[in-house]
C-alpha positions as CSV (number, residue, x, y, z in Angstrom):
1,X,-14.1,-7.4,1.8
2,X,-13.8,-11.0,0.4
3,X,-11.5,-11.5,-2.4
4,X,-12.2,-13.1,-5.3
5,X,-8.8,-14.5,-4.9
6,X,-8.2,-17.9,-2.8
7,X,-7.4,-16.9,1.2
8,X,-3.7,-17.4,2.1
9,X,-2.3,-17.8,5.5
10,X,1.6,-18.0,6.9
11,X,2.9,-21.6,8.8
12,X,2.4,-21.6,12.7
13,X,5.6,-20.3,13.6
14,X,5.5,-17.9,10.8
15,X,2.5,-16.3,11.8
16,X,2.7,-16.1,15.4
17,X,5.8,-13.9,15.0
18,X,4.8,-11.7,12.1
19,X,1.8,-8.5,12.9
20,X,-1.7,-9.7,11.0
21,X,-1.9,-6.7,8.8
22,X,0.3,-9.2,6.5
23,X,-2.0,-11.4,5.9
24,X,-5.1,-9.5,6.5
25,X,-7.1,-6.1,5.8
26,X,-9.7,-7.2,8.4
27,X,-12.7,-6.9,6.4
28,X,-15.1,-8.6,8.6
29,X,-14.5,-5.6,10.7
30,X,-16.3,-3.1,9.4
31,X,-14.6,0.3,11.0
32,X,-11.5,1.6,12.1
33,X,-9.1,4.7,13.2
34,X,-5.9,5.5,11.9
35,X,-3.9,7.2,14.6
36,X,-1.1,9.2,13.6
37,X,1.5,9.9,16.9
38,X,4.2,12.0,17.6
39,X,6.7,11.0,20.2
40,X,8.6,12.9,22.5
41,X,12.2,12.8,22.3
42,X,14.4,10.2,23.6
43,X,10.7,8.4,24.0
44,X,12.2,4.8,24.8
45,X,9.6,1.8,24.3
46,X,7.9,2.6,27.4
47,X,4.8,3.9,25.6
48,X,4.8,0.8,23.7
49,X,4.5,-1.5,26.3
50,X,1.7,0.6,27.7
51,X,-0.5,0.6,24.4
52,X,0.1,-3.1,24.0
53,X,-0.8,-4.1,27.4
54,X,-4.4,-1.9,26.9
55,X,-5.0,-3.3,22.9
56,X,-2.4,-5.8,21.9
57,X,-1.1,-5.6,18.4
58,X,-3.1,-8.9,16.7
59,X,-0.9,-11.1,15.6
60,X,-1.2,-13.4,12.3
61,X,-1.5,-16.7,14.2
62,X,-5.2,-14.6,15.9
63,X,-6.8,-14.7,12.0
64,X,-8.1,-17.7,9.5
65,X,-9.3,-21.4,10.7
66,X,-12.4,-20.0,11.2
67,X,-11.0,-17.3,13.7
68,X,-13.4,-14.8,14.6
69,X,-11.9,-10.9,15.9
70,X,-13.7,-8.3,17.4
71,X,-11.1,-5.7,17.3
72,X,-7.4,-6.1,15.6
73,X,-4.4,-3.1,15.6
74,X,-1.2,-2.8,14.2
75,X,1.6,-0.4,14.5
76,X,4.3,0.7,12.1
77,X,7.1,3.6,12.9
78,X,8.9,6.2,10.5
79,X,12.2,6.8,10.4
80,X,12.2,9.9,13.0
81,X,10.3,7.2,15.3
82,X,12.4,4.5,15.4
83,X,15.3,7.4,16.2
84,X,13.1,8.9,18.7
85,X,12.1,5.2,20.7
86,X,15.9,4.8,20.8
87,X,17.5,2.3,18.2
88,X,20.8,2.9,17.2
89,X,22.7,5.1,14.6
90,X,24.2,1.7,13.4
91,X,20.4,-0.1,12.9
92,X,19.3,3.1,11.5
93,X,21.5,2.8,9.2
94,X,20.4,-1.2,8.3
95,X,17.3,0.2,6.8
96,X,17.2,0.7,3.3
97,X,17.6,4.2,1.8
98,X,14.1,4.7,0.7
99,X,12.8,3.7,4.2
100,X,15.4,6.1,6.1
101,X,15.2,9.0,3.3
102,X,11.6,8.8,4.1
103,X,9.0,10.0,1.2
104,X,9.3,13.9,1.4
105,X,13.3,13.5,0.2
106,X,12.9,15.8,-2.9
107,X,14.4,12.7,-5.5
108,X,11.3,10.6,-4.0
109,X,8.9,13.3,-4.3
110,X,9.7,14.0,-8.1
111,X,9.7,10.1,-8.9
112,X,6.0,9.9,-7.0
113,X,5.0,12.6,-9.2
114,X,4.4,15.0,-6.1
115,X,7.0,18.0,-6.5
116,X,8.7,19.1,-9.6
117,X,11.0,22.6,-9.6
118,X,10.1,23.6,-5.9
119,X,6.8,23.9,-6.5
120,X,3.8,20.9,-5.1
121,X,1.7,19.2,-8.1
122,X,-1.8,19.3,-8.9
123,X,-2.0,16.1,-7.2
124,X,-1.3,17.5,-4.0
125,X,-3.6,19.4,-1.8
126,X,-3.4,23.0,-1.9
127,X,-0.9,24.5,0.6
128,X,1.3,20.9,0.2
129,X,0.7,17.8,2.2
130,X,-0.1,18.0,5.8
131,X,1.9,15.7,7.6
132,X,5.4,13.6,7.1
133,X,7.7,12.0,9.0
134,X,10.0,14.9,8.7
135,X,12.9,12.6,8.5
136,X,15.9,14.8,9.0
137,X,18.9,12.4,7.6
138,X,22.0,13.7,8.1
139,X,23.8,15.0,4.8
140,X,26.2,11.3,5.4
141,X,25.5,8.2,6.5
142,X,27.6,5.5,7.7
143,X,26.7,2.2,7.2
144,X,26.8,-0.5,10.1
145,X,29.6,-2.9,9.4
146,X,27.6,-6.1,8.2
147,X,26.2,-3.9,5.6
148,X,29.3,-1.7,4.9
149,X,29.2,-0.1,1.2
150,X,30.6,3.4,2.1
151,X,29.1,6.6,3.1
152,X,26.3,7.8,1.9
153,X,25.2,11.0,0.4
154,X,21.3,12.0,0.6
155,X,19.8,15.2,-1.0
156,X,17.4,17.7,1.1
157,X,13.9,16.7,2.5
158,X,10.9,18.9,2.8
159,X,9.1,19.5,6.2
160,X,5.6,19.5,6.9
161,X,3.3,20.9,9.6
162,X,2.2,17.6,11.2
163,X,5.7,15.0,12.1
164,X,4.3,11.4,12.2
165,X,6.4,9.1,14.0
166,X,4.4,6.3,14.5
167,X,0.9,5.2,12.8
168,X,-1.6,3.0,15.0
169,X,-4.4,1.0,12.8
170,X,-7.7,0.1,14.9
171,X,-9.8,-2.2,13.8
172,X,-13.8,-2.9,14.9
173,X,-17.4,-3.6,14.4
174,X,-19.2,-0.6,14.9
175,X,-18.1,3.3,14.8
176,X,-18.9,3.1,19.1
177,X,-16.6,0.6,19.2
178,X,-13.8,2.4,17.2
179,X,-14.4,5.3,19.3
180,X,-14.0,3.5,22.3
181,X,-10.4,1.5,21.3
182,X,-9.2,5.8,20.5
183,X,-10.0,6.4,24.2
184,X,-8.2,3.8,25.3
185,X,-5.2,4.1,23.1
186,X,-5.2,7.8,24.2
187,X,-5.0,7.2,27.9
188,X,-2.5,4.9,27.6
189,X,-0.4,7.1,25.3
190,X,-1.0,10.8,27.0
191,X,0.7,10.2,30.5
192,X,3.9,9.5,28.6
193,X,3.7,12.6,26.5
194,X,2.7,10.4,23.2
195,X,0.8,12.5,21.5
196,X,-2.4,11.9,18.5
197,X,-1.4,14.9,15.9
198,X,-3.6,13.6,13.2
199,X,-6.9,10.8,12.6
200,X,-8.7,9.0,10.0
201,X,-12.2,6.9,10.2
202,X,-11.1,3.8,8.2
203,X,-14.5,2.5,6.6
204,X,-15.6,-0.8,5.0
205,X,-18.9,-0.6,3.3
206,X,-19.5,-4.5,2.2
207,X,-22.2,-5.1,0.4
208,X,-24.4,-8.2,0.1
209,X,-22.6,-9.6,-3.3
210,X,-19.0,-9.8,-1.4
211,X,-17.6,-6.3,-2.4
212,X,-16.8,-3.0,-1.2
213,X,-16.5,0.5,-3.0
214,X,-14.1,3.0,-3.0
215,X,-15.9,6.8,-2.8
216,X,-16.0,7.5,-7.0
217,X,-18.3,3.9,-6.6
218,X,-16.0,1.0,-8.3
219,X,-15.7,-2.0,-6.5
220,X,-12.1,-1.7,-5.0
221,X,-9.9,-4.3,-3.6
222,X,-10.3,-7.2,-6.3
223,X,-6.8,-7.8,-7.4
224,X,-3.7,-9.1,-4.9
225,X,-1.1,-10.9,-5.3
226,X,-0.6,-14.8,-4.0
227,X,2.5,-15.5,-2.2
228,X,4.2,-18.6,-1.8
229,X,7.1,-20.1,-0.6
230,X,9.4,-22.4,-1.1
231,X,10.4,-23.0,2.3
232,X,7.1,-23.9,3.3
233,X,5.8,-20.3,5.1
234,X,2.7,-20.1,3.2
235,X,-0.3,-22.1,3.2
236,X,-3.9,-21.9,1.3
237,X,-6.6,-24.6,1.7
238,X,-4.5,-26.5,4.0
239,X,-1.9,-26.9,2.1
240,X,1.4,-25.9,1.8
241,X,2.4,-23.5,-1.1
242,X,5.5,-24.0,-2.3
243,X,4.8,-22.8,-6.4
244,X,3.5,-19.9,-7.5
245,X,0.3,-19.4,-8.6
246,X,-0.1,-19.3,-12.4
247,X,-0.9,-15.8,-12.5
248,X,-0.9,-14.1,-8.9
249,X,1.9,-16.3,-7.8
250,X,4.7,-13.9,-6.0
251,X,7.3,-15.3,-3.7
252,X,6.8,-14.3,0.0
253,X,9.8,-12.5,0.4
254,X,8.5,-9.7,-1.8
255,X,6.1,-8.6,1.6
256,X,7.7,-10.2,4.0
257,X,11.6,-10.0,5.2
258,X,13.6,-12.8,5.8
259,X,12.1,-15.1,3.1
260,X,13.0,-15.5,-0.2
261,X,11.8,-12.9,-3.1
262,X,11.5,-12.8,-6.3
263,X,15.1,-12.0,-7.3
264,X,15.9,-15.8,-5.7
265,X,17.8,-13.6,-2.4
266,X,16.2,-12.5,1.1
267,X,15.5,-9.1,0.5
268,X,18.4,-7.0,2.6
269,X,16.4,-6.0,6.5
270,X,17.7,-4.2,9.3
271,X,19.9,-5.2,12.5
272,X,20.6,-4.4,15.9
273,X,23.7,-5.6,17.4
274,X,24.3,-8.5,19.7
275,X,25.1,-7.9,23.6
276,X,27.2,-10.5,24.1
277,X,27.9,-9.2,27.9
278,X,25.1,-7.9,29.0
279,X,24.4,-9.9,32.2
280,X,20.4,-12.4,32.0
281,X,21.3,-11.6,27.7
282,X,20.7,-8.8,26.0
283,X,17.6,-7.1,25.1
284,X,17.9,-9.1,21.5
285,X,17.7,-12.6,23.3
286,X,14.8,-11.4,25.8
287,X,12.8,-10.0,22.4
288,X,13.2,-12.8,20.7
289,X,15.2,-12.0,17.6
290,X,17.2,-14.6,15.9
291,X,20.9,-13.9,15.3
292,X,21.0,-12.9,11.8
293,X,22.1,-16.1,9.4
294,X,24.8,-13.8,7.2
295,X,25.9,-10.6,9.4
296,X,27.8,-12.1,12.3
297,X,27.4,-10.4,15.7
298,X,24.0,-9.1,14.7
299,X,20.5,-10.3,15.5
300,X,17.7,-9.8,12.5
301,X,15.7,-6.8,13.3
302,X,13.8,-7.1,10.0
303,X,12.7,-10.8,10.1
304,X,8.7,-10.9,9.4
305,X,8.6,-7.4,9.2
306,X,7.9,-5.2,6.2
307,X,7.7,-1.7,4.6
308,X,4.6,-0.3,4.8
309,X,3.5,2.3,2.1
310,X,1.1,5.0,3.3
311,X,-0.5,7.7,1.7
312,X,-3.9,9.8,2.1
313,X,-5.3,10.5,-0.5
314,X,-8.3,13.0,-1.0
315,X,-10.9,12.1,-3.7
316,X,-12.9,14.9,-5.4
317,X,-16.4,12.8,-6.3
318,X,-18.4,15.6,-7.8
319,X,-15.3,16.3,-10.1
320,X,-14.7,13.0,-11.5
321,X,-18.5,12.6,-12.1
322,X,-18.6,16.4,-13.5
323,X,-15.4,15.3,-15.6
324,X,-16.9,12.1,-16.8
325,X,-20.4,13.4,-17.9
326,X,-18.8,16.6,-19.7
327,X,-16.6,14.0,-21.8
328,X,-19.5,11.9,-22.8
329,X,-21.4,14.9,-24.0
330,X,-18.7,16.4,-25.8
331,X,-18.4,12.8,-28.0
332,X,-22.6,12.6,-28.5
333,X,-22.6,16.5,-29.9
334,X,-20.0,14.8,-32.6
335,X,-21.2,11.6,-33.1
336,X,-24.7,10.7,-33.7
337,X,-24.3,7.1,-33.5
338,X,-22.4,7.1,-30.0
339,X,-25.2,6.9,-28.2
340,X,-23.6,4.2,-25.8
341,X,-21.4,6.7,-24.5
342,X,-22.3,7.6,-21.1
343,X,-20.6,9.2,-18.2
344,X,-20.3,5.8,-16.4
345,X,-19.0,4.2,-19.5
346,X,-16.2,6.1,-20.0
347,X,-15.6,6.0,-16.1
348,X,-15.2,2.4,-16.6
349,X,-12.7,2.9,-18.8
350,X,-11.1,5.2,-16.9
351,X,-10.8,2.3,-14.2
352,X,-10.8,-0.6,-16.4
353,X,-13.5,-2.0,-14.3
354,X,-17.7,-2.0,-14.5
355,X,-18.6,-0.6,-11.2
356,X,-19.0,-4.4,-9.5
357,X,-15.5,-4.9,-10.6
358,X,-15.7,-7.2,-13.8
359,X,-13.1,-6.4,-16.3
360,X,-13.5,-5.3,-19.5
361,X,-13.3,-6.7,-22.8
362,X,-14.0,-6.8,-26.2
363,X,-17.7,-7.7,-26.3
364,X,-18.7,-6.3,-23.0
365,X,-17.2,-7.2,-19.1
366,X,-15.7,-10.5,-18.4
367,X,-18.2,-13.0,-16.7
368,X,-18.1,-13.2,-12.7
369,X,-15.6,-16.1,-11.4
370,X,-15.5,-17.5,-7.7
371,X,-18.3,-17.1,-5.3
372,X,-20.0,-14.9,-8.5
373,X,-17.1,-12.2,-7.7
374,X,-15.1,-10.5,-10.3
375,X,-13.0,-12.7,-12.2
376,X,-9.3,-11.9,-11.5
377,X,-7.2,-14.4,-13.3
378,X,-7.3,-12.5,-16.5
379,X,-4.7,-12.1,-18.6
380,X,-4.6,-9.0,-21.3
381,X,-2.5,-10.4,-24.1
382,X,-4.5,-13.0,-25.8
383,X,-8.0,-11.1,-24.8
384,X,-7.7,-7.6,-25.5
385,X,-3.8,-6.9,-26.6
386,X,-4.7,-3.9,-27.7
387,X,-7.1,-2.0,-24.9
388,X,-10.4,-2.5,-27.7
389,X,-12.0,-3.6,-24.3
390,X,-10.0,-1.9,-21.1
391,X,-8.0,0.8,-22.7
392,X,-3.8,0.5,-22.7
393,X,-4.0,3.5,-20.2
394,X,-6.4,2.7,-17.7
395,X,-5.9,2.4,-14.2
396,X,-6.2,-1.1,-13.8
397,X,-4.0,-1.7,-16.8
398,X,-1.3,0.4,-15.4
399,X,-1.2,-0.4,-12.1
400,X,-0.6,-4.0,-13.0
401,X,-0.1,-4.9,-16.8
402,X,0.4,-8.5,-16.4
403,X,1.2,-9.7,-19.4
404,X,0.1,-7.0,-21.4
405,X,3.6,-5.4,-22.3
406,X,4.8,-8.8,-24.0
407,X,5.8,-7.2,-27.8
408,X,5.3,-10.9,-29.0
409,X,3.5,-14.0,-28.0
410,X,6.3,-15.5,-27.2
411,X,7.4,-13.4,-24.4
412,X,4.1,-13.3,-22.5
413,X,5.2,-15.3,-19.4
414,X,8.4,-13.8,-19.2
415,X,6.9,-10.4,-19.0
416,X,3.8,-11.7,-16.7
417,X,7.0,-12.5,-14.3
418,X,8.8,-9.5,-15.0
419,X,5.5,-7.6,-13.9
420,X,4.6,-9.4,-10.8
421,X,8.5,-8.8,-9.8
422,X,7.1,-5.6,-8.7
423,X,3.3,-6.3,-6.9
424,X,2.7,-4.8,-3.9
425,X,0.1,-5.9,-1.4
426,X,-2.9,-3.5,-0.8
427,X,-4.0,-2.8,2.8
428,X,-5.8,0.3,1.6
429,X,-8.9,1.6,3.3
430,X,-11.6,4.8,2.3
431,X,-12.0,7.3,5.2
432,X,-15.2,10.2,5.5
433,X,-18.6,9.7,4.6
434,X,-19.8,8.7,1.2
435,X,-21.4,11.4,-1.4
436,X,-25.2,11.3,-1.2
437,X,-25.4,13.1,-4.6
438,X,-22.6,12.2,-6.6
439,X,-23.4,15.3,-8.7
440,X,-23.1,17.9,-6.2
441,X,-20.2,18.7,-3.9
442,X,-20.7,19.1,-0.2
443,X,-17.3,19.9,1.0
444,X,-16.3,16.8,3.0
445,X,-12.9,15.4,3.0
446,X,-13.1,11.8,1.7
447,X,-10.7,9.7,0.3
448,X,-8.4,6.6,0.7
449,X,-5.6,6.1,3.1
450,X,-3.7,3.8,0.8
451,X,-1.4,1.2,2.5
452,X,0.7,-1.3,1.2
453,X,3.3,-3.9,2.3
454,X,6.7,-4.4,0.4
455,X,9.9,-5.0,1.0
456,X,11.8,-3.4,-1.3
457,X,10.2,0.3,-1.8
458,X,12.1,1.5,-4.6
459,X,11.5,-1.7,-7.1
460,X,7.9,-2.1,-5.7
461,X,5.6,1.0,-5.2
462,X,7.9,3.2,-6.2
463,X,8.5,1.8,-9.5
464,X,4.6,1.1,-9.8
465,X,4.1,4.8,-9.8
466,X,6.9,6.2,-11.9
467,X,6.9,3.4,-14.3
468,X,3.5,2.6,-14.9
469,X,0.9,4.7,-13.5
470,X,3.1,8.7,-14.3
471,X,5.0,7.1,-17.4
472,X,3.8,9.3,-20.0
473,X,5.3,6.9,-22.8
474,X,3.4,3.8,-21.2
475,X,2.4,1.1,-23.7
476,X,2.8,2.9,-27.2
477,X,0.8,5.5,-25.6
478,X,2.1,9.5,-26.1
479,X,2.2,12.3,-23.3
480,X,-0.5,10.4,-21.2
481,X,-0.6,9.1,-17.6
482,X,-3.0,7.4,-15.2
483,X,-6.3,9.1,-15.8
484,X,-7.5,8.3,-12.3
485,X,-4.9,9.3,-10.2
486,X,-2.9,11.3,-12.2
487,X,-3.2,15.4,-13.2
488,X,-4.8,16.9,-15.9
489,X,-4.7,15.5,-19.4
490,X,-5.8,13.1,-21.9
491,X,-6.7,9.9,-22.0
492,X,-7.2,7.1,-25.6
493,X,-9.9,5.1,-26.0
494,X,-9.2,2.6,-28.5
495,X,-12.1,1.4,-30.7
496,X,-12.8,0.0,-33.9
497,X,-12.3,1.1,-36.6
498,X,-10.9,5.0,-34.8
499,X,-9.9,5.4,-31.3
500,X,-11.1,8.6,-29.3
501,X,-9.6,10.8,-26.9
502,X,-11.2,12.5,-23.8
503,X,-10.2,15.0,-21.2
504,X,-9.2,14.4,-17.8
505,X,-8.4,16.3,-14.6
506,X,-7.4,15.9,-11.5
507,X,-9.4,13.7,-9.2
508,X,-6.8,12.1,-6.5
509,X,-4.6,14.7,-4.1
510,X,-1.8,13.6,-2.0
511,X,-2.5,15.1,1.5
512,X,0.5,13.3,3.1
513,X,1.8,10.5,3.9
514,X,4.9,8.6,4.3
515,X,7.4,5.2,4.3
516,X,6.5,3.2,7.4
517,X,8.5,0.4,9.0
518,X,5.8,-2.8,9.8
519,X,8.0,-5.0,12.5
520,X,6.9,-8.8,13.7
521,X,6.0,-9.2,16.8
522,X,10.0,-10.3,18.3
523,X,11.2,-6.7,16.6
524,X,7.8,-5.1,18.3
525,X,9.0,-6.7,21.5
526,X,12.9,-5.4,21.6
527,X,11.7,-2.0,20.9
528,X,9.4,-1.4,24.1
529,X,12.6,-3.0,25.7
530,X,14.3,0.6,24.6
């Protein structure tokens, strides 16, 4: 979809060498798969080579300048893949723990609000999720010795049915189309025992005012954050952007490794080790990777890669519309004068949003800003500090507060910093067909396949969803979490002069889904070398 947001592309050499998913979501492409593949073992890169030679991974320097794509892909591996295709115990090790712990350890699970006390969450489909990376880390690991800090002790994991090691995104015009990259992908992959365990249509209905919808009907997509860099990577409106936006501005290396992030540092990526005596150079040299600029005697596996966050996500429609029509009864049975209150205007306030994506506020939704799109440079504190217009616990108050948390006026920017310390960018795509009759249910999975690009898991999405959208204490608020993606429970709506409280359920279900490893196109290279 277009973003109300100002486009943002990498520098030349930046781009070429770095997969386009990083600086794209393809939305002029209207369709898509999402392959989920299982290797064999000992698979080598073999496979790898073959896919790319059929439908070459699209590469940022392919997108913006009035670049027009029929079809794009990318690839990203789990843990268990990159073992499987061949790297080394020693760059294994290079990744950081939440990447090689993988999702399904049982510490992650419990932060993401998934598993608590053996048992799986409401927010998970019954049965548990389908499919994982089944990362089986060893009960120690030994760090490489660029990165030596000591062994390493890592709790238990918990299996799934389905093992993902590697997840290919296809991108096209029309559903025939989409169909037709699958084949191809498949014959390339079969022969060499690469096998498609699991698929998702990827859809992208755009409508004629710029914006798309997710399946319960908001306008999704609207808020990302703006890198820059000081080095130069990053350009917008031909010109280089070297500060950061006012308030969207996040360094570069908070997506993308081997620039710097917001903590003033490259974030820490993987290695491989140099073969200083292999005969024509090593496979490092022939890839392309740059010997790293702090470990010495290793090349940087990691540069203009990223982490990449996915998770399916099944929405129940008819239950969030069933839940949001019940609430808005229950408050006109008590109140005569609240006759305002109707299912889609407490759903609003469940989001935060009006259904075309303006944000609320005191007085009614904020006016449109560029191109008549949803205005997205908001800020919370001066506006509506206390949620009389989008309520404290909403979704899009959660997910990214801005400055909202300040405690005094004061402190505004420093907590609009502190917050965008931990944005992630959203890749995210619906899958299955949309509800004709929001009212009734007709059995069909739908949902999202949320994706999204960090490079530090643990201070990015994971702290995003323990922190902000599960904290039950968020923002003076007591024993409440997300009402959109969270379980069952309450939510406040604040108004003047009394604030009132409706019940929610649980709408969003984890089906699976896992912490994937987004190489550039140099690392992409070296591993079909393996």
């Amino acid at each position: 979809m277009q973003n109300p947001s100002p486009k943002w592309k990498l520098s030349p050499p930046v781009a070429a060498d770095t997969q386009a998913l990083v600086v794209s979501g393809f939305g002029r492409l209207e369709t898509g798969r999402s392959l989920f593949a299982a290797l064999p073992s000992e698979a080598g890169g073999a496979w790898l080579k073959a896919l790319n030679d059929k439908i070459p991974v699209t590469d940022a320097a392919r997108t913006g300048r009035g670049k027009v794509l029929d079809r794009a892909a990318a690839i990203a591996f789990t843990a268990s893949g990159l073992e499987r295709i061949g790297l080394s115990e020693a760059t294994l090790a290079s990744f950081a723990p939440a990447f090689r712990e993988g999702m399904f350890q049982e510490d992650r699970l419990r932060r993401l609000g998934d598993r608590r006390k053996d048992k799986w969450m409401d927010t998970v489909i019954k049965g548990g999720p389908r499919w994982s990376g089944n990362v089986a880390a060893p009960e120690t690991i030994n760090a490489p010795e660029a990165y030596s800090v000591g062994p390493e002790k890592v709790s238990s994991h918990i299996t799934t049915d389905l093992t993902v090691h590697a997840l290919i995104l296809l991108y096209a015009h029309t559903e025939a189309d989409a169909d037709a990259l699958v084949e191809v992908a498949r014959a390339a992959l079969e022969p060499l025992d690469v096998k498609i365990v699991h698929q998702l249509p990827l859809l992208l209905d755009v409508e004629s005012s710029g914006i798309s919808r997710e399946h319960f009907g908001f306008a999704d997509g609207l808020s990302q954050p703006l890198p820059f860099d000081a080095g130069g990577a990053v350009e917008r409106g031909g010109e280089t952007v070297t500060q950061p936006d006012p308030v969207h501005g996040v360094p570069l290396g908070e997506f993308l490794m081997g620039y710097s992030n917001g903590h003033q540092e490259h974030p820490p990526g993987p290695v491989v080790p140099g073969e200083p005596d292999a005969p024509d150079g090593g496979r490092p040299e022939r890839a392309g990777l740059r010997p790293h600029a702090e470990a010495r005697g290793f090349y940087d596996f990691g540069r203009n890669g990223s982490y990449l966050v996915v998770r399916e996500l099944h929405q129940d429609v008819a239950a969030f519309w069933k839940a949001m029509n019940k609430a808005s009864e229950i408050i006109r049975s008590k109140d005569p004068d609240a006759t305002h209150i109707t299912a889609g205007w407490i759903a609003a306030r469940v989001v935060g949003r009006d259904k075309e994506g303006h944000l609320l506020r005191p007085g009614g939704p904020a006016p449109a800003g560029r191109n008549d799109l949803p205005d997205n440079d908001f800020l919370f504190f001066d506006k509506d500090r206390h949620g009389f217009g989008c309520p404290l616990g909403s979704h899009v108050r959660r997910a990214n507060p801005r400055d909202s948390l300040a405690p005094e006026e004061s402190m505004k920017e420093t907590l609009l910093s502190a917050a965008n310390n931990h944005r992630i960018l959203r890749r995210a795509r619906k899958y299955g067909s949309n509800l004709a009759d929001p009212g009734t249910d007709d059995g069909a999975d739908r949902g999202l396949l949320f994706m999204c690009l960090n490079t530090d898991i643990a201070r990015q999405f994971e702290f995003v969803q323990q922190t902000w959208l599960l904290n039950s204490d968020f923002h003076t608020l007591f024993e409440e979490v997300d009402p959109l993606v969270g379980p069952d429970g309450w939510m406040t709506l604040p108004e003047d002069p009394l604030r009132r409280r409706i019940e929610v359920q649980t709408f969003v279900q984890m089906a699976g889904g896992e912490y994937f490893f987004l190489p550039g196109m140099a690392a992409l290279r070296y591993l079909s070398l393996l």
